[in-house]
VOPAGU-2260 file (C-alpha; in pm, 1 decimal, decimal comma):
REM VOPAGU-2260
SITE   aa  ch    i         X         Y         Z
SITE  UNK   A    0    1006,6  -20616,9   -8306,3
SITE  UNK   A    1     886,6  -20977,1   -8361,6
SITE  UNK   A    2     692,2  -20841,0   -8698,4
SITE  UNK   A    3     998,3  -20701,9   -8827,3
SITE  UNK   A    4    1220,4  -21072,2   -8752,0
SITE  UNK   A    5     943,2  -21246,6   -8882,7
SITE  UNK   A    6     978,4  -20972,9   -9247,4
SITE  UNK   A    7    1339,7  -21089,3   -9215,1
SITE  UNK   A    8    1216,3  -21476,1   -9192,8
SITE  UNK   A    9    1009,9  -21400,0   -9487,3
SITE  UNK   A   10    1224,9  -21217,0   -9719,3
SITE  UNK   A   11    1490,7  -21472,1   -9623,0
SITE  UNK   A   12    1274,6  -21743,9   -9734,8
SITE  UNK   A   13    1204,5  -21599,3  -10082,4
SITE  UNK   A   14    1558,4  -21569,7  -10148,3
SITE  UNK   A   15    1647,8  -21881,9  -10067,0
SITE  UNK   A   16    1352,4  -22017,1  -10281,0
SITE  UNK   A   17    1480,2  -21806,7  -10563,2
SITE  UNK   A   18    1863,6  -21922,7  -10549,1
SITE  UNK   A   19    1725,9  -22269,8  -10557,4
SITE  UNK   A   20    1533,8  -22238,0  -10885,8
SITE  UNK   A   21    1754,5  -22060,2  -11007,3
SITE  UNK   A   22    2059,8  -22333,5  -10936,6
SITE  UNK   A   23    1847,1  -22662,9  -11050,2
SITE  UNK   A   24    1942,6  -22788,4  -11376,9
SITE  UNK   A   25    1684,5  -22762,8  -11679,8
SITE  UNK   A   26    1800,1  -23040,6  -11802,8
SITE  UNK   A   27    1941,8  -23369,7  -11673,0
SITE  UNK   A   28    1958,1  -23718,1  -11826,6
SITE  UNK   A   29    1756,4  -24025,9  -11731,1
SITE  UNK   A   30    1973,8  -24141,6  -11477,1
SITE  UNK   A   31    1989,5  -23841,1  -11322,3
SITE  UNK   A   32    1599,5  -23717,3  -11298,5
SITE  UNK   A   33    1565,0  -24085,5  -11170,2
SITE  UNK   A   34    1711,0  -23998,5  -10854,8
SITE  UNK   A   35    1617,4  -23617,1  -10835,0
SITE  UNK   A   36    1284,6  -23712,3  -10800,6
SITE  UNK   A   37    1349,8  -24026,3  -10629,6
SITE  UNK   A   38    1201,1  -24277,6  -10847,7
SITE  UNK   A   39    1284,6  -24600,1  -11066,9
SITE  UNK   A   40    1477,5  -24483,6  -11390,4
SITE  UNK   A   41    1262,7  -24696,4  -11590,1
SITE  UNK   A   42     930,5  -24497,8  -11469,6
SITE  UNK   A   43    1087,8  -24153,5  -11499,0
SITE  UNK   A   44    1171,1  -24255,1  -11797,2
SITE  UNK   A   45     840,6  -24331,8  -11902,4
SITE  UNK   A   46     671,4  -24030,3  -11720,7
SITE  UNK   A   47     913,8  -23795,3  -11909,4
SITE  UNK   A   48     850,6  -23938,2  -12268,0
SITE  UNK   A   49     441,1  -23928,9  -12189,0
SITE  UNK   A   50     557,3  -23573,1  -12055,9
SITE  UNK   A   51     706,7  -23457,4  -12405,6
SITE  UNK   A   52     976,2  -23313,4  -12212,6
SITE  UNK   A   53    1266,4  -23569,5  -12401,6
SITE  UNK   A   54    1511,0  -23403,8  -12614,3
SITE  UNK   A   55    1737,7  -23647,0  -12805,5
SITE  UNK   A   56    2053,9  -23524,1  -12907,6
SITE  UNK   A   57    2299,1  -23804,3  -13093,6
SITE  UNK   A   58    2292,3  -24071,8  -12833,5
SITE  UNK   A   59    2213,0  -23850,0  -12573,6
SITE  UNK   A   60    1859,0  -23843,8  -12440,4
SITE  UNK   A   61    1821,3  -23501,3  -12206,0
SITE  UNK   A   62    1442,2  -23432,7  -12016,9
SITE  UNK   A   63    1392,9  -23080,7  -11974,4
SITE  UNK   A   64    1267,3  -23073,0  -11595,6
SITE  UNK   A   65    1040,8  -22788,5  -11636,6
SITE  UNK   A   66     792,2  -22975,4  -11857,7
SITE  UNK   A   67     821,8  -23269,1  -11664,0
SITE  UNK   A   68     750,2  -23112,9  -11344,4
SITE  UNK   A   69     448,0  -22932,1  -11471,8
SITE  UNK   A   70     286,6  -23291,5  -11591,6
SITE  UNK   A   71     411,2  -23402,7  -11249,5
SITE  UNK   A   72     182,6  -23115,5  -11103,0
SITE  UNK   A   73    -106,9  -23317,3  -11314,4
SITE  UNK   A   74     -70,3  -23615,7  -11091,9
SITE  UNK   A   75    -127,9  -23396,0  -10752,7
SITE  UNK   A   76    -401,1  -23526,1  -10512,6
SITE  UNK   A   77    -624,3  -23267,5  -10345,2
């Protein structure tokens, strides 16, 4: 019984993980990603241009959260 609540748990888990990704923007603006990842908008701002993940469109500067999260990943302490 408790195996098959704790298959439920699991699976129920999963598919909240994958709703989540799945509902986060790929792209957001500077302003935005700023308080998303709950830093200074002058330091994401910086992180996502040494990121390469800046696309600038007219006067519209968009950071693809993808890249930026995988150079996050490069800052991780073990």
């Amino acid at each position: 019984m408790n195996a098959v609540i704790n298959k439920e748990k699991k699976e129920n888990k999963s598919e909240t993980v994958r709703r989540t990704k799945e509902m986060t923007k790929k792209f957001v603006r500077y302003k935005e990603g700023a308080n998303l990842y709950s830093m200074g908008h002058c330091k994401f701002e910086q992180l996502a241009k040494e990121a390469k993940a800046t696309y600038k469109i007219d006067g519209i500067v968009l950071v693809n959260t993808m890249i930026f999260e995988d150079y996050l990943e490069t800052f991780r302490e073990v």
